[in-house]
C-alpha distance (Angstrom), angle and dihedral (degrees) to the residues before:
residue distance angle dihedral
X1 . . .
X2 3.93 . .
X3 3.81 110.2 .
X4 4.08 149.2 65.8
X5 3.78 88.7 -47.9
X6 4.14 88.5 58.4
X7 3.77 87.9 40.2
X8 3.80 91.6 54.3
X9 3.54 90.8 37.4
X10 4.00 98.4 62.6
X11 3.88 86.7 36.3
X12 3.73 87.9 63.4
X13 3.70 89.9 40.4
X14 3.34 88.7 72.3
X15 4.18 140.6 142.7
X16 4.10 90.7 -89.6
X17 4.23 90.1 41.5
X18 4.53 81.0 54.8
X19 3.97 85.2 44.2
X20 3.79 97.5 54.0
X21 3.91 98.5 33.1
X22 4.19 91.8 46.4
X23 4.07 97.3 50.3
X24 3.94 90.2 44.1
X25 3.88 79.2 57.2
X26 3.67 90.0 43.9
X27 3.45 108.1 50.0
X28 4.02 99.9 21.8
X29 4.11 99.1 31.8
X30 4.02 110.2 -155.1
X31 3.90 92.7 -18.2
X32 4.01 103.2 102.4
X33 3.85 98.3 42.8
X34 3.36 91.4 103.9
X35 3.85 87.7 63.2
X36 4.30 82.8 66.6
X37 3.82 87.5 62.3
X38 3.85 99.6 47.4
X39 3.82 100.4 45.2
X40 4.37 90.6 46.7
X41 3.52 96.5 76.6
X42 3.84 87.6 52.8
X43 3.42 89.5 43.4
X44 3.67 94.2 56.9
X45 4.11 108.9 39.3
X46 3.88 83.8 40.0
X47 4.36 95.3 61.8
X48 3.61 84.9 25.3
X49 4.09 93.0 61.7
X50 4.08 94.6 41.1
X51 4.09 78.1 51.4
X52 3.65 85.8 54.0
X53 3.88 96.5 54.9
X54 3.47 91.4 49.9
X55 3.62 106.9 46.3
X56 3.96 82.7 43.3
X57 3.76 90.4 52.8
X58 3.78 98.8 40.8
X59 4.18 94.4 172.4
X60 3.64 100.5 37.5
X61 3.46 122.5 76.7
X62 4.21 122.5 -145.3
X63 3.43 92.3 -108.6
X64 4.13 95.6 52.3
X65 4.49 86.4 43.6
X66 4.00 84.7 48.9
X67 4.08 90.3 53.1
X68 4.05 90.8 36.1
X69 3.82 99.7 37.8
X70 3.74 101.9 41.3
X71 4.22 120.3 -9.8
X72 3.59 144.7 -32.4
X73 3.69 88.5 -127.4
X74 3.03 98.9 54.7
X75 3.86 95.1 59.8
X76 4.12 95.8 46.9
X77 3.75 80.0 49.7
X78 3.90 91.9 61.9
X79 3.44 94.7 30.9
X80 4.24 99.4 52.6
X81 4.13 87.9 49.2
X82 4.13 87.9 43.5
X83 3.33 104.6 54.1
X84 3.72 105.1 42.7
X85 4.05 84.5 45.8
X86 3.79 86.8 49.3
X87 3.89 95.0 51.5
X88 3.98 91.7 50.3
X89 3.83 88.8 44.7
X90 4.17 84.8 51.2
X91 3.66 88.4 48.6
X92 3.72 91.4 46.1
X93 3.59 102.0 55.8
X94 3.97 92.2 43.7
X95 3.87 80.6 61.5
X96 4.21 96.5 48.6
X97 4.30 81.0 43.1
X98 3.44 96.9 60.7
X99 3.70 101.9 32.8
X100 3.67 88.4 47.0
X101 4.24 94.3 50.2
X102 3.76 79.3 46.4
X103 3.70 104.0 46.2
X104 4.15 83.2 54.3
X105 4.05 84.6 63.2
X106 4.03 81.9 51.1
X107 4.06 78.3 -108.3
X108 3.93 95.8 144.3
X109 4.05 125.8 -172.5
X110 3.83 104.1 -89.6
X111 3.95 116.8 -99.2
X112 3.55 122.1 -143.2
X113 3.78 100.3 -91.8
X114 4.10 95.3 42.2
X115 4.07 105.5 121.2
X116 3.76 121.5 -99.0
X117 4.03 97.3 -105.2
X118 4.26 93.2 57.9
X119 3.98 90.0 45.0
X120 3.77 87.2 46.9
X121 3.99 93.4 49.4
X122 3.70 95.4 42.5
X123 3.89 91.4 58.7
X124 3.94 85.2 48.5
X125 3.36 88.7 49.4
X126 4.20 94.0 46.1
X127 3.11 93.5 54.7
X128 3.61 106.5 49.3
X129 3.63 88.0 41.3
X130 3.97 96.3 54.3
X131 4.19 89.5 45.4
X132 3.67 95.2 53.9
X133 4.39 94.0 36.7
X134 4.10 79.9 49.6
X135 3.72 92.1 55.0
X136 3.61 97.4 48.5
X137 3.35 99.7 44.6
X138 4.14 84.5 53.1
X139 3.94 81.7 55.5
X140 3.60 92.8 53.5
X141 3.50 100.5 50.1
X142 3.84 96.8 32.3
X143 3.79 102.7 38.4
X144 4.10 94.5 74.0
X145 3.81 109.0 15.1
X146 3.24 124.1 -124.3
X147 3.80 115.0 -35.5
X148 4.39 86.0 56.6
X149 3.83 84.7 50.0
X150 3.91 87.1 58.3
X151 3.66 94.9 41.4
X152 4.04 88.6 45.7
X153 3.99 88.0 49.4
X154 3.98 93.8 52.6
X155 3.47 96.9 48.4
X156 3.74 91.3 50.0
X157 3.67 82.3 51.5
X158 3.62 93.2 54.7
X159 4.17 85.2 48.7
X160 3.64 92.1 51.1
X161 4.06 87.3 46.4
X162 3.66 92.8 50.5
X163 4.00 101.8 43.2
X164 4.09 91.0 53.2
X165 3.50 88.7 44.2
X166 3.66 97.5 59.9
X167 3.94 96.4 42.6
X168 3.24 89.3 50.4
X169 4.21 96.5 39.1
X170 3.73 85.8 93.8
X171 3.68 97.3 56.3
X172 4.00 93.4 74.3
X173 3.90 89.6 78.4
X174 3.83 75.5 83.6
X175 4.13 93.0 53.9
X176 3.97 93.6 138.6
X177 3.77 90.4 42.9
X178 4.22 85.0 48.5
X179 3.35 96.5 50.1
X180 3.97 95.9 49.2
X181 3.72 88.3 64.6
X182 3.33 95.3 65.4
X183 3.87 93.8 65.5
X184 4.42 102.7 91.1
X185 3.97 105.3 -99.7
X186 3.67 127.8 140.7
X187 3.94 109.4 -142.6
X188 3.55 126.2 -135.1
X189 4.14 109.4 -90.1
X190 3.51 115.3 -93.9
X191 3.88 114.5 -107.8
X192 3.79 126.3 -129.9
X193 3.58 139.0 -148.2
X194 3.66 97.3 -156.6
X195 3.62 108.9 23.8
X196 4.21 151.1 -2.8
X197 3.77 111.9 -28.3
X198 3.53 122.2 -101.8
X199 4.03 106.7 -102.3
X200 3.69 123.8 -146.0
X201 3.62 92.7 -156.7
X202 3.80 91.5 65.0
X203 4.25 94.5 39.3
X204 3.99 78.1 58.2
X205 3.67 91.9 51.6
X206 3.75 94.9 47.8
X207 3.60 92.7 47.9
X208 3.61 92.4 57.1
X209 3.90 95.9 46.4
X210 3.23 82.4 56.4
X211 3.36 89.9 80.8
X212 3.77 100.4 22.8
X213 3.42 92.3 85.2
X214 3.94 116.2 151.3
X215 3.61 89.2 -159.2
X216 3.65 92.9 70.3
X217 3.88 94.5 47.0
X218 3.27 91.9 40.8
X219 3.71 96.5 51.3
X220 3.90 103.3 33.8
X221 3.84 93.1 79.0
X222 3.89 85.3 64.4
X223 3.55 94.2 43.2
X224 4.04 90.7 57.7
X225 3.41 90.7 40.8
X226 3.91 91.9 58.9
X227 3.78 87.1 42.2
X228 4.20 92.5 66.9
X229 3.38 88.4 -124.0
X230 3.97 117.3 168.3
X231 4.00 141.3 -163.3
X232 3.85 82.5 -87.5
X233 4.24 93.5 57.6
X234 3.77 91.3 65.2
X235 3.58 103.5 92.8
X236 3.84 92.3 40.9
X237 4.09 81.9 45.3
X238 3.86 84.6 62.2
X239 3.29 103.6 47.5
X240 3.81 94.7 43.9
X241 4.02 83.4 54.2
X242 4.00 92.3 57.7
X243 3.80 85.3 43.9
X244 3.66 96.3 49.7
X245 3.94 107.2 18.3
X246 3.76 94.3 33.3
X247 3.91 116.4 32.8
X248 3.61 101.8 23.9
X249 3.72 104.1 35.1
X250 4.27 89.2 38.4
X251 4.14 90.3 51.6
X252 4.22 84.8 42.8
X253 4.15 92.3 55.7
X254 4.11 86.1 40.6
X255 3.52 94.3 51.9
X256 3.79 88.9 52.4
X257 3.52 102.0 44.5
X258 3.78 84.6 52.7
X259 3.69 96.5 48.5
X260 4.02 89.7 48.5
X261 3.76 87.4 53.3
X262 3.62 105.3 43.3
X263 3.95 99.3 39.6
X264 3.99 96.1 25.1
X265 4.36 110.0 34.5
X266 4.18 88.5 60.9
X267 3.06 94.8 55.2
X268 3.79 111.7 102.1
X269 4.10 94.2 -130.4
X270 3.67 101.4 44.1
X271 3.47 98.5 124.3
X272 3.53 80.4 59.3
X273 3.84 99.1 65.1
X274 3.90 108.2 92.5
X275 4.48 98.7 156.8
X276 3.20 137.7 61.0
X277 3.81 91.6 -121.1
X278 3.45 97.4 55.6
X279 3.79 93.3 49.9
X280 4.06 85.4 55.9
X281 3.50 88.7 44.3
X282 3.94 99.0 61.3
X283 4.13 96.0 33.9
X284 3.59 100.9 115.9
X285 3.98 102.7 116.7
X286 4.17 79.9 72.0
X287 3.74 89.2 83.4
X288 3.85 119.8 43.7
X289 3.94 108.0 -129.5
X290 2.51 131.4 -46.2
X291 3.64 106.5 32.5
X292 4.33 91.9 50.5
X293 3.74 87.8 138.2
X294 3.79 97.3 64.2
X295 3.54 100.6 66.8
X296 3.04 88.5 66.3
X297 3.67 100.3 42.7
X298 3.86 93.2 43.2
X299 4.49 79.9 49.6
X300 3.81 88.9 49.3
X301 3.89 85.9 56.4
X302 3.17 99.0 44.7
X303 3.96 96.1 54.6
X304 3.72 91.7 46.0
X305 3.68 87.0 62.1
X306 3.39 88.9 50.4
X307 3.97 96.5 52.9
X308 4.00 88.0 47.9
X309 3.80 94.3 56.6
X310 3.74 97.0 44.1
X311 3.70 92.5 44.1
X312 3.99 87.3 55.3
X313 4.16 97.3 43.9
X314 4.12 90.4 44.0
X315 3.92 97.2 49.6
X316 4.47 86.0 39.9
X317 3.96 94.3 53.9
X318 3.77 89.6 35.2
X319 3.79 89.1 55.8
X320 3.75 90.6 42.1
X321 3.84 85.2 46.9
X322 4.11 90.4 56.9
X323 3.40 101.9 41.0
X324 3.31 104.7 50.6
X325 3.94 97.3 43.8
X326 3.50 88.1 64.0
X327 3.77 100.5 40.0
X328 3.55 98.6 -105.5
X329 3.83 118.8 140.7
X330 4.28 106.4 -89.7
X331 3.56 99.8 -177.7
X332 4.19 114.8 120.4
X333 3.77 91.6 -130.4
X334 3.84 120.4 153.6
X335 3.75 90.3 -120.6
X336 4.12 95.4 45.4
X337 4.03 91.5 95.9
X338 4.10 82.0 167.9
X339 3.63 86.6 67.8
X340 3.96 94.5 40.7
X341 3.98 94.0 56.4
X342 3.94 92.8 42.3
X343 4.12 88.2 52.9
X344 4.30 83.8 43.3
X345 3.68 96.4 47.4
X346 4.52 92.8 49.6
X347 3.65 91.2 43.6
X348 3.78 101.1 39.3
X349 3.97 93.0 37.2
X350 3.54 87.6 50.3
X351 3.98 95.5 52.8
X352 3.30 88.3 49.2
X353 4.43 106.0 48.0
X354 3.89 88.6 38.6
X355 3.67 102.7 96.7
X356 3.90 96.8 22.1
X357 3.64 100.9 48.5
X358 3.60 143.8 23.2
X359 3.56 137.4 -178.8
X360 3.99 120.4 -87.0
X361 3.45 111.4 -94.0
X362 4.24 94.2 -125.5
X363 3.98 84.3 52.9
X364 3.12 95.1 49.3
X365 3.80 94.3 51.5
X366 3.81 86.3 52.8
X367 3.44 103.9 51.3
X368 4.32 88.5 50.1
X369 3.93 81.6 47.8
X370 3.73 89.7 53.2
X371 3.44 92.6 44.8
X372 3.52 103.9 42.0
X373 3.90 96.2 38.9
X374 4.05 106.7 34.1
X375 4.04 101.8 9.8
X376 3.96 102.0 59.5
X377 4.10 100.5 39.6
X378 3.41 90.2 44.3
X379 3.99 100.4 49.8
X380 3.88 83.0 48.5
X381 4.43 87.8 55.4
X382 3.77 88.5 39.9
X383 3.38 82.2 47.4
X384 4.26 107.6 48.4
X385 4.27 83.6 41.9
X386 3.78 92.1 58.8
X387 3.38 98.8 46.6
X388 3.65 102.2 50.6
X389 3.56 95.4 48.2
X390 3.70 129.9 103.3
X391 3.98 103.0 -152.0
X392 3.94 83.5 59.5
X393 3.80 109.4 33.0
X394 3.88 106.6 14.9
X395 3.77 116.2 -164.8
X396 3.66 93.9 -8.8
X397 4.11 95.2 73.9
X398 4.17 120.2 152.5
X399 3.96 111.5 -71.0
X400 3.86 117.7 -139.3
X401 3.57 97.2 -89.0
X402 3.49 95.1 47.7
X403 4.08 95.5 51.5
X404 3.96 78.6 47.9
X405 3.92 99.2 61.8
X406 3.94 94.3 37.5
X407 4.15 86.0 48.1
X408 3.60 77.3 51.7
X409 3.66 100.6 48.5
X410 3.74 91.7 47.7
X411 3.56 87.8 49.0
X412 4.49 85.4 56.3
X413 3.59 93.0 40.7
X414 3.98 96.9 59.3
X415 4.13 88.1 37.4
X416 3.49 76.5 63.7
X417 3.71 104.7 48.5
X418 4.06 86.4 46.0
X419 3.93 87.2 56.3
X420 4.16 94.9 43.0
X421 4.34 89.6 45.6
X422 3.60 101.9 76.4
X423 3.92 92.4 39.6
X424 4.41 87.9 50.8
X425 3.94 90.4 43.7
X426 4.00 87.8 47.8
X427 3.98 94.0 52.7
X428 3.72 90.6 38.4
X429 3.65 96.6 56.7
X430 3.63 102.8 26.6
């Protein structure tokens, strides 16, 4: 399983992947698993494909084939929404790492009415916390080059796997109840005291951006290319991708899903749960008594894994990105120190600006916009064009099928952007 398919994989299975998958547990228990099983086959051609154009293309990054292949301004486009949205996604999951490595402690974000002394210490504490996780994580993916990043990513993978599988191991006392939510329904919304209901329409659409994200089609070409993968790779590539993108990362979202709705829907305030901290917060059914409190610990674990390996994949590809968009040597080689000091300066910068500063909420409303609306449809044309063309690919072009699930994914990712518009115009304007 070692490779850029695991590497993608525990990107994706990432802090805002937990988010999405736990409150669709929460607030619709077992009823939108069957969502996991409809958006894995797009999943999987999708990264598979961008792996394709890079391991077809093995001295030409996507960025360069994106200029070459079909306009300049297209690629500044994509790469002027990415990075920003990539440095708040860095600065996010520095935030869920600490807080998580924190909450194991039962050190919990402060709430409004905590006293000034605990807020003080737990922004002490944040700090110090996110400098020295920043610096090993720099270790891990510096120390040994590129291969030991891949065999660090899978076995964080394999961490990830494990943690969500034992939260949620408890859960399959419910196996008939499981297995019912994998037949297509959309359940009712979920009604609050206090505030909108909870839509099932949009916990579907979340679900599926989950895995929609352009960073990892985007950035897998790189990743194969780094790999020294050849022509000869691509039916190994595929596999691996099922493996990775399709067993491992499919049982991962059903595992959470289940855990959210057999520790989080009986709970009497579920509707009330809208982050990931508060879902690992209240997950004490998990365990049976009396070991309550390490569902939650185990949880905690689990999505500080998950922050590590999507910290690592967002500052690579956004390095890649950079580089290669102004001609600059991409390739994660032990002598490109270019490279190194790009990958130090995102990870580093954004241990350091996560507790002090973040991102105006307009901009950041923009930059989701951008991605949500422009970004993701136009990866997936970028995308279908490369991959049926003979310059770029040669003999190996898209087969039927293949053109069928990307058409398909397209087709999802501007659904998506048609749901997210009148929610972006609303903030923007209001």
């Amino acid at each position: 399983i070692v490779g850029p398919a695991a590497v993608i994989a525990a990107g994706t299975m990432g802090a805002g992947a937990v988010a999405s998958l736990i409150l669709a547990g929460a607030w619709f228990r077992y009823d939108l698993l069957w969502v996991v099983l409809v958006i894995l086959p797009l999943f999987v051609v999708s990264v598979d494909t961008s792996s394709r154009i890079g391991t077809l293309t093995p001295e030409e990054g996507m960025f360069a084939l994106i200029r070459r292949q079909i306009n300049p301004g297209v690629a500044w486009l994509l790469l002027l929404i990415n990075v920003p949205v990539h440095v708040l996604i860095m600065m996010g999951q520095v935030s869920v790492m600490t807080s998580a490595l924190l909450s194991t402690f039962g050190f919990y974000p402060p709430q409004p009415d905590s006293v000034a002394n605990y807020t003080d210490n737990y922004g002490i504490a944040e700090v110090v916390l996110g400098i020295l996780c920043a610096a090993a994580i720099l270790w891990l993916v510096l120390s040994h080059g590129y291969k030991r990043m891949q065999r660090a990513m899978t076995g964080l993978m394999i961490l990830m796997f494990v943690c969500f599988l034992v939260v949620a191991f408890r859960g399959f006392i419910e196996l008939p109840d499981i297995l019912t939510g994998f037949i297509p329904s959309i359940p009712p919304d979920l009604e609050r005291p206090d505030g909108p209901p909870r839509i099932a329409t949009s916990s579907i659409i979340a679900m599926a951006g989950a895995a929609l994200a352009p960073a990892a089609l985007l950035g897998m070409p790189y990743l194969s290319e780094d790999a020294k993968q050849t022509a000869s790779d691509l039916k190994e590539n595929f596999r691996r991708s099922i493996v990775n993108l399709g067993v491992i990362f499919g049982a991962y979202a059903i595992f959470v899903v289940i855990a959210g709705g057999f520790a989080l829907y009986p709970l009497a305030n579920n509707a009330e749960i809208e982050t990931v901290h508060e879902a690992g917060r209240v997950l004490h059914s998990a365990f049976p008594e009396p070991f309550t409190a390490t569902g939650s610990i185990i949880f905690s674990l689990g999505v500080f894994t998950a922050a590590i390996t999507t910290l690592i994949v967002a500052a690579q590809v956004t390095a890649y990105f950079c580089l290669d968009m102004v001609n600059k040597s991409w390739h994660f080689t032990a002598d490109n120190r270019l490279f190194h000091l790009v990958l130090i300066t995102l990870i580093m910068g954004a241990a350091i600006l996560a507790p002090f500063w973040t991102f105006p909420a307009m901009l950041k409303v923009v930059l989701l916009m951008g991605i949500n609306v422009l970004v993701i449809p136009m990866v997936y044309v970028v995308l279908i064009y490369l991959v049926n063309v003979r310059s770029v690919v040669g003999e190996y072009t898209a087969e039927w099928w293949r053109n069928g699930l990307l058409l398909l994914g397209l087709a999802l990712s501007i659904a998506l952007a048609i749901h997210k518009v009148p929610h972006y115009i609303e903030t923007l304007t209001g």
